[in-house]
C-alpha positions as a Python dict, from the first residue, in 0.01 Angstrom:
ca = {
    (1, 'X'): (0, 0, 0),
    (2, 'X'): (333, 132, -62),
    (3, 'X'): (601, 353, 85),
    (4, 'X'): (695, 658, -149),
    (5, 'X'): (1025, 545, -248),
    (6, 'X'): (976, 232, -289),
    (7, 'X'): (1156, 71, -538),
    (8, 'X'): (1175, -299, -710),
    (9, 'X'): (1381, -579, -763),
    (10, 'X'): (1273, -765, -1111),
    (11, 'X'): (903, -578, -1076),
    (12, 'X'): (871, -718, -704),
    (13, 'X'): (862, -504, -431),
    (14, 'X'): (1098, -594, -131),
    (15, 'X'): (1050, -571, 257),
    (16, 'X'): (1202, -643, 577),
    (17, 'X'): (1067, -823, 858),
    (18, 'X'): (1218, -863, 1168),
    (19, 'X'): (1195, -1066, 1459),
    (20, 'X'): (1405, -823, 1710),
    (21, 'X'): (1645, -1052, 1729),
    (22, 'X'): (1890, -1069, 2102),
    (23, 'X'): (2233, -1186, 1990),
    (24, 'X'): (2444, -1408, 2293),
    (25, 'X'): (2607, -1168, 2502),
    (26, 'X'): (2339, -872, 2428),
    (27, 'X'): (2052, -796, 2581),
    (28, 'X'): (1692, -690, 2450),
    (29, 'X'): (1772, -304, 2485),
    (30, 'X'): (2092, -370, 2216),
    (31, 'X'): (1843, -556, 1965),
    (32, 'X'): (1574, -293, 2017),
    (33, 'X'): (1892, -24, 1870),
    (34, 'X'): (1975, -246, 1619),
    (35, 'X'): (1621, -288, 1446),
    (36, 'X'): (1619, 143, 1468),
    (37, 'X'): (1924, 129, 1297),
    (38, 'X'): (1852, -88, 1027),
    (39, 'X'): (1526, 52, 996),
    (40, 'X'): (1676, 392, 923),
    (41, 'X'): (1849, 217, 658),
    (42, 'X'): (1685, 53, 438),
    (43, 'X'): (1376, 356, 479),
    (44, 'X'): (1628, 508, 258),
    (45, 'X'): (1764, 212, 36),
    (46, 'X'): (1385, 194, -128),
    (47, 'X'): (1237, -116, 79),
    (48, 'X'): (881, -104, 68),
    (49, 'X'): (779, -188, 444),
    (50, 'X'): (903, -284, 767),
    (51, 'X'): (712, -576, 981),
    (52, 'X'): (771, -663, 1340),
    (53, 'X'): (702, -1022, 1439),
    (54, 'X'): (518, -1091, 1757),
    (55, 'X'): (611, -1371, 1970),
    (56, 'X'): (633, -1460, 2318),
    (57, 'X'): (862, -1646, 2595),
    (58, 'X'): (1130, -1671, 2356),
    (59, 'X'): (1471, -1587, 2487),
    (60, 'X'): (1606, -1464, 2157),
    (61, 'X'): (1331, -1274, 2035),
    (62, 'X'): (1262, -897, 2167),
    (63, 'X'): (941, -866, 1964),
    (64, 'X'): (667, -948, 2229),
    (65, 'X'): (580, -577, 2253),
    (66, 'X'): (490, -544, 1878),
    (67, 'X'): (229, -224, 1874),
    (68, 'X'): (501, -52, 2078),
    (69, 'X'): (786, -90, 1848),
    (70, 'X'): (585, -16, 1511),
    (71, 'X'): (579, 266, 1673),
    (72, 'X'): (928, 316, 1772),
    (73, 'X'): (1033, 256, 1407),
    (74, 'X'): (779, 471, 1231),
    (75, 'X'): (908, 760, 1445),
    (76, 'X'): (1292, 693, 1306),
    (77, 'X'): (1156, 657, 968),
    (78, 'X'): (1014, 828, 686),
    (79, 'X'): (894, 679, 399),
    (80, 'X'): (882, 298, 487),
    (81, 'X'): (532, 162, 585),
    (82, 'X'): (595, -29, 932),
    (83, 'X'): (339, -270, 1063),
    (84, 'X'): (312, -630, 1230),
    (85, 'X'): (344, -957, 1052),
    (86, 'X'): (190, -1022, 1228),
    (87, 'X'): (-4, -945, 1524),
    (88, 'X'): (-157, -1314, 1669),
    (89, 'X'): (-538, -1208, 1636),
    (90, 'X'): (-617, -1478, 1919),
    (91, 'X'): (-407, -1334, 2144),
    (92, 'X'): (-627, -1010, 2161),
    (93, 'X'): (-952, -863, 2176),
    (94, 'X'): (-1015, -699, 1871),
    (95, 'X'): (-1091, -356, 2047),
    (96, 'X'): (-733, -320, 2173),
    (97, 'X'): (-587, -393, 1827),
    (98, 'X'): (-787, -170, 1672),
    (99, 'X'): (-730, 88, 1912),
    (100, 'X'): (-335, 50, 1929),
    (101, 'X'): (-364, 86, 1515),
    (102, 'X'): (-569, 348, 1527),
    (103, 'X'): (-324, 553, 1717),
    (104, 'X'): (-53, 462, 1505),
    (105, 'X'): (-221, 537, 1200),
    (106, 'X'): (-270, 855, 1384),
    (107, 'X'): (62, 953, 1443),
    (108, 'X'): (210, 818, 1114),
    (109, 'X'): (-112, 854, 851),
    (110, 'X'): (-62, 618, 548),
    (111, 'X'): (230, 447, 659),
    (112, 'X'): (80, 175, 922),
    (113, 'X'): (19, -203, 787),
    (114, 'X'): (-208, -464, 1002),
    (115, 'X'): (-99, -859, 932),
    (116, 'X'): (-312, -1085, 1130),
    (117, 'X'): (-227, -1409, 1213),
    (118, 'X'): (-448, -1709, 1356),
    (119, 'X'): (-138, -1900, 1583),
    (120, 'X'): (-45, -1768, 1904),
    (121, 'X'): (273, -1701, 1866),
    (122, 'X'): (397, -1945, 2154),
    (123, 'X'): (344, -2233, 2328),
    (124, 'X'): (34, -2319, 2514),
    (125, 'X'): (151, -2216, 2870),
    (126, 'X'): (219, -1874, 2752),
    (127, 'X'): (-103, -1872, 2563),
    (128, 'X'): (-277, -1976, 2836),
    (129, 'X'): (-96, -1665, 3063),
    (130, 'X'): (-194, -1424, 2782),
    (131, 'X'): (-525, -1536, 2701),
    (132, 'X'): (-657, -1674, 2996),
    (133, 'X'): (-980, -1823, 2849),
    (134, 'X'): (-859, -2071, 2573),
    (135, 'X'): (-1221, -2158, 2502),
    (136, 'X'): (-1111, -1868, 2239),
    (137, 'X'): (-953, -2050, 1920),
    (138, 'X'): (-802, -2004, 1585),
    (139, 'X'): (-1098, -2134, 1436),
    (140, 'X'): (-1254, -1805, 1586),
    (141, 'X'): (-1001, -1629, 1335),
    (142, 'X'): (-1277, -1536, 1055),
    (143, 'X'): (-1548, -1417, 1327),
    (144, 'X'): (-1277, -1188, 1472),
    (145, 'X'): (-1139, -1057, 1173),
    (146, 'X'): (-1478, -929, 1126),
    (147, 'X'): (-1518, -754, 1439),
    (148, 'X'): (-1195, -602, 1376),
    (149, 'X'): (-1272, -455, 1062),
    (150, 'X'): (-1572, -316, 1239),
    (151, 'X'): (-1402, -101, 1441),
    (152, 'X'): (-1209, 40, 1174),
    (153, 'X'): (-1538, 185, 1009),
    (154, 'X'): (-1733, 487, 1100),
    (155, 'X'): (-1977, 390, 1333),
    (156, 'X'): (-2110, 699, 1559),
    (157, 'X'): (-2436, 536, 1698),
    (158, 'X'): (-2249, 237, 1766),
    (159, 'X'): (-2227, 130, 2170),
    (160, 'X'): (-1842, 70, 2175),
    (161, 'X'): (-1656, 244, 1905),
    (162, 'X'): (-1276, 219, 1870),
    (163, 'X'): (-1169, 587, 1908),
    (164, 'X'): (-891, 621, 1809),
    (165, 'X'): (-958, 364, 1523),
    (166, 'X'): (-1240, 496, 1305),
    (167, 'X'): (-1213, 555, 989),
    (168, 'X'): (-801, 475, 1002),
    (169, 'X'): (-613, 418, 696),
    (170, 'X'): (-495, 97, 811),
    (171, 'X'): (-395, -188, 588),
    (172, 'X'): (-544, -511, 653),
    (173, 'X'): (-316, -810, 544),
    (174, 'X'): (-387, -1176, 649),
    (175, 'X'): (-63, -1387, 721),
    (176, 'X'): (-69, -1766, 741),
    (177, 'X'): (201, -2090, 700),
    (178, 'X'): (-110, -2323, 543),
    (179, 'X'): (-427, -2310, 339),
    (180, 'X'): (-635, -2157, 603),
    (181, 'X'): (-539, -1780, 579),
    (182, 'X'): (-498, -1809, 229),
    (183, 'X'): (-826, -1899, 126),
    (184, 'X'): (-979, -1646, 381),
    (185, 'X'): (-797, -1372, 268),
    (186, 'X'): (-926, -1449, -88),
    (187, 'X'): (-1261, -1458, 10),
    (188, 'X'): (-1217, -1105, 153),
    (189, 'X'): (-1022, -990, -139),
    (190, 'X'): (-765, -876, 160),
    (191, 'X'): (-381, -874, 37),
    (192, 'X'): (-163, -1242, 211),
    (193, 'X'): (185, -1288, 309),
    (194, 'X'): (301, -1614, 316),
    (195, 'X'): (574, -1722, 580),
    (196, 'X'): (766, -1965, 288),
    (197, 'X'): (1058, -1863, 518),
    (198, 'X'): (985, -2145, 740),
    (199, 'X'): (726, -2305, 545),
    (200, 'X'): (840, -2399, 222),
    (201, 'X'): (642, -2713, 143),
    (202, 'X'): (310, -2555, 124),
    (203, 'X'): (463, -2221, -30),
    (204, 'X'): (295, -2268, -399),
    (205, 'X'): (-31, -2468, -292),
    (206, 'X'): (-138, -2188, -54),
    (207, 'X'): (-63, -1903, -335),
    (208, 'X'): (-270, -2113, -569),
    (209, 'X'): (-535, -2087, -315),
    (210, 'X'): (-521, -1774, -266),
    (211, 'X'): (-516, -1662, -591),
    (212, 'X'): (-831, -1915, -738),
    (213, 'X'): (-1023, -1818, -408),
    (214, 'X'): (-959, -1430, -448),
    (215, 'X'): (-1270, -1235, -504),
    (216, 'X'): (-1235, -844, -573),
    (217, 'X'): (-1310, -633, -278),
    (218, 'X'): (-1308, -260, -219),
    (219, 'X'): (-926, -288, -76),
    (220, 'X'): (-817, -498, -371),
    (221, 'X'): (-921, -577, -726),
    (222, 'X'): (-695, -872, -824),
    (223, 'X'): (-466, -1071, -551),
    (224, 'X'): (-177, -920, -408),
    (225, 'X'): (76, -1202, -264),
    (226, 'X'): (325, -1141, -18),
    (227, 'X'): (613, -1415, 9),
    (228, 'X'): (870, -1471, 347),
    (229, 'X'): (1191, -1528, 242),
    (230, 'X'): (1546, -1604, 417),
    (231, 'X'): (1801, -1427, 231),
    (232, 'X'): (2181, -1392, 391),
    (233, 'X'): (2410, -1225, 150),
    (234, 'X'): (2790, -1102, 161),
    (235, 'X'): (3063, -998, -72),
    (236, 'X'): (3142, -1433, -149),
    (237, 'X'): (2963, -1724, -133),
    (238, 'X'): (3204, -1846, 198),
    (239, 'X'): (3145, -1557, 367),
    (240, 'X'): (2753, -1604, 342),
    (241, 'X'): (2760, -1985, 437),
    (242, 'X'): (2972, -1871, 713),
    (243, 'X'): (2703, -1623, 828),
    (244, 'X'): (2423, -1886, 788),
    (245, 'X'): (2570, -2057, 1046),
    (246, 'X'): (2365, -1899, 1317),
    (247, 'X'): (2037, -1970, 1133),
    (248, 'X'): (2095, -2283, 1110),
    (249, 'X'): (2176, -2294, 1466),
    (250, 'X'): (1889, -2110, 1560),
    (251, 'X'): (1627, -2355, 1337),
    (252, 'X'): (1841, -2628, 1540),
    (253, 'X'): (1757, -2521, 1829),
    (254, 'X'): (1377, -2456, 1787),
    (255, 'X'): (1405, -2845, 1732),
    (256, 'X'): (1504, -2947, 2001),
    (257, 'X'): (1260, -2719, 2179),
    (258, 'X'): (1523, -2535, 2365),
    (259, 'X'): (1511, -2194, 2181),
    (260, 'X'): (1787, -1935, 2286),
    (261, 'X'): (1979, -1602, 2186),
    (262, 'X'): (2091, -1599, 1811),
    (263, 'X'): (2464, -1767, 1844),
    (264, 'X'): (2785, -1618, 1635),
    (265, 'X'): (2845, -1847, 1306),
    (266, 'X'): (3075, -2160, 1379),
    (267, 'X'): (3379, -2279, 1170),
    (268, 'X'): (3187, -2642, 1162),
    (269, 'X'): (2825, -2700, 1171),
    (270, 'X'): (2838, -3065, 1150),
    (271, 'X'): (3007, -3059, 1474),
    (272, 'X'): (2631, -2968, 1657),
    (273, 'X'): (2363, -3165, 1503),
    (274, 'X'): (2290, -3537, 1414),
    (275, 'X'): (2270, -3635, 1070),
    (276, 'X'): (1860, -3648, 1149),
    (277, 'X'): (1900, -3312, 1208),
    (278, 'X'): (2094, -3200, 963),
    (279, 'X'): (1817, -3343, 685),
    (280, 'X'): (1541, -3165, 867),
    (281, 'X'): (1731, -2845, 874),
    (282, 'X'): (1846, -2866, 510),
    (283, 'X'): (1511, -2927, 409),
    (284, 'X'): (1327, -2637, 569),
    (285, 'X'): (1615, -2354, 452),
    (286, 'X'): (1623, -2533, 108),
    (287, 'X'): (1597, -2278, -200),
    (288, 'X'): (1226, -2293, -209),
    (289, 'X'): (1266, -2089, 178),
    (290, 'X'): (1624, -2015, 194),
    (291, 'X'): (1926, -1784, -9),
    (292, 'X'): (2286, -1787, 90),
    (293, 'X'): (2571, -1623, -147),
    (294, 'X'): (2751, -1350, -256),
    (295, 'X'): (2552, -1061, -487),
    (296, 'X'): (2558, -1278, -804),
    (297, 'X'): (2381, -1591, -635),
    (298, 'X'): (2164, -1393, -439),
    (299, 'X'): (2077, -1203, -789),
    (300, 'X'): (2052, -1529, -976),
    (301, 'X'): (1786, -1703, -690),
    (302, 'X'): (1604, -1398, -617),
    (303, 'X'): (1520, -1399, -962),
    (304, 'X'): (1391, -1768, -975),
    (305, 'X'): (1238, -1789, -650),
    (306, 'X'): (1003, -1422, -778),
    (307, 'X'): (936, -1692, -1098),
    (308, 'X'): (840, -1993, -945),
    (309, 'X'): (593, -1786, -649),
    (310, 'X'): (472, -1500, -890),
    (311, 'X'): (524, -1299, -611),
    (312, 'X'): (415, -921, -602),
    (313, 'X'): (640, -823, -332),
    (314, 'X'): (914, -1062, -111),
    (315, 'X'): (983, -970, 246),
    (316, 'X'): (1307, -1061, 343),
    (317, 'X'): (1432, -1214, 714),
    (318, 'X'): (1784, -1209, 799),
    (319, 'X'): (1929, -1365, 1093),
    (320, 'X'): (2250, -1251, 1129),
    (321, 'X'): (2459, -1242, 1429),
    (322, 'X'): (2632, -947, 1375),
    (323, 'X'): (2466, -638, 1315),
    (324, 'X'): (2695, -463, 1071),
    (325, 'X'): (2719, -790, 850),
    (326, 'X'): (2325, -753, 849),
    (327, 'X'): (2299, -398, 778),
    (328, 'X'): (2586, -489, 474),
    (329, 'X'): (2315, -812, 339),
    (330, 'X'): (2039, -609, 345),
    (331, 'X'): (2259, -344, 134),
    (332, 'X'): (2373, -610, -105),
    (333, 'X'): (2011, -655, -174),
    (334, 'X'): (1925, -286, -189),
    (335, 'X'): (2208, -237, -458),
    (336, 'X'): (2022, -493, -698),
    (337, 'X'): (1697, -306, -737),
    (338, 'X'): (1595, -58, -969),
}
């Protein structure tokens, strides 16, 4: 459940997920680099696990691959558990994930994390070229957890058997941006990461969920909550709004449905968005999803926002243009904990 040098921030446990991001004027070979080298950071700054993102016909988002680069990171890292948060369970037959898992937990024992989620991770043309039978649903989600978790267990009679994939110390987590996930992971006493990141309005209904639906299983014995958080921090408060720029910018442009490369901050976001806009925007990467400032803000709201949640651990996205004012936020952070 967590990396050996993992350390905490207010006794919660911080991670890093990442979407792969590809920055205007770069390319996805540039981003891939960048997540290595950030990964190789905070492995040693004491973050407790690395997740990859998967998502699909998105120009700005290098992620669509995820198996292969949880694989890629664990082999430039040492201590930090890497996994998916998540892999879209629809989007593949439970075989293949379990196999792809099972040969990561392979090569990197104890250090591979499974989050499932039930969307697809795209719109319905792309699901439609990935899946090909849509007849397959979300609502399918619980009866395909289960015949994931099959594989995972010894089975040597069994007709198809996930080899490898038996018997791997793989951790199961269930992801989700409603009540749906939530109360299923309770149910199965499985460990859930909510993406409040993008989600904030049904952030603390969905942990309540969670938590009165929990029911101790052999993988947990009380509820172990997970909560997405957008966090850009830099030596002043200016500097940070500055760098927030592009994530506002990139929110703006999933809006409009026209979704692109992560853009460089701009001197004057009011110039590119209608007041409409604007209140959407502000709402979603409000502080109940959303941290901008210099250390002593940051310290302040991370500090709140692990008091209002009850989070165990936070995992942090930062979408940052430049990579070296990235590496420097997620250091900022790093610096805080004990």
């Amino acid at each position: 459940m967590f990396a050996k040098n993992a350390r905490r921030f207010n006794g919660t446990y911080l991670s890093i997920l990442d979407l792969v991001p590809i920055t205007e004027g770069s390319n996805a070979t540039t981003a891939l680099k960048n997540s290595v080298e950030l990964a190789k950071h905070v492995d040693e700054w004491g973050y407790n696990r690395y997740w990859i993102a998967e998502h699909h016909n998105m120009p700005g988002i290098a992620s669509s691959a995820t198996s292969i680069i949880i694989g890629l990171i664990a082999s430039e890292t040492t201590h930090i558990r890497v996994g998916s948060g998540g892999v879209m369970l629809p989007n593949h037959a439970p075989l293949i994930i379990a196999e792809q898992f099972g040969t990561l937990d392979a090569l990197y024992p104890g250090r591979i994390d499974l989050g499932l989620g039930r969307a697809p991770g795209t719109d319905h043309a792309t699901a439609h070229a990935i899946r090909r039978d849509l007849k397959s649903t979300a609502n399918d989600f619980p009866e395909h957890l289960a015949e994931l978790e099959t594989y995972f267990t010894e089975r040597p009679n069994a007709l198809v058997r996930a080899i490898p994939g038996e018997g791997a110390n793989v951790d199961i987590w269930l992801l989700g941006s409603s009540g749906f996930s939530a109360q299923l992971a309770g149910f199965k006493g499985l460990p859930f990461s909510f993406a409040s990141h993008f989600a904030p309005d049904f952030t603390l209904q969905a942990l309540e969920l969670y938590r009165n639906q929990f029911t101790p299983s052999q993988v947990l014995d009380h509820p172990y909550a997970m909560v997405g958080l957008n966090v850009i921090a830099a030596d002043t408060d200016e500097e940070a709004e500055l760098l927030a720029t592009s994530l506002k910018l990139q929110f703006l442009s999933l809006n409009r449905g026209t979704p692109g490369k992560l853009q460089p901050p701009v001197d004057n976001i009011e110039d590119y968005w209608h007041p409409y806009e604007k209140e959407a925007i502000e709402r979603t990467l409000d502080s109940r999803s959303t941290i901008v400032g210099g250390p002593e803000k940051v310290k302040r709201e991370l500090k709140a926002f692990i008091e209002r949640t009850n989070a165990e651990e936070l995992i942090i996205r930062s979408s940052i243009y430049d990579q070296q004012a990235k590496i420097h936020s997620y250091r900022i952070i790093a610096e805080m904990m004990e």
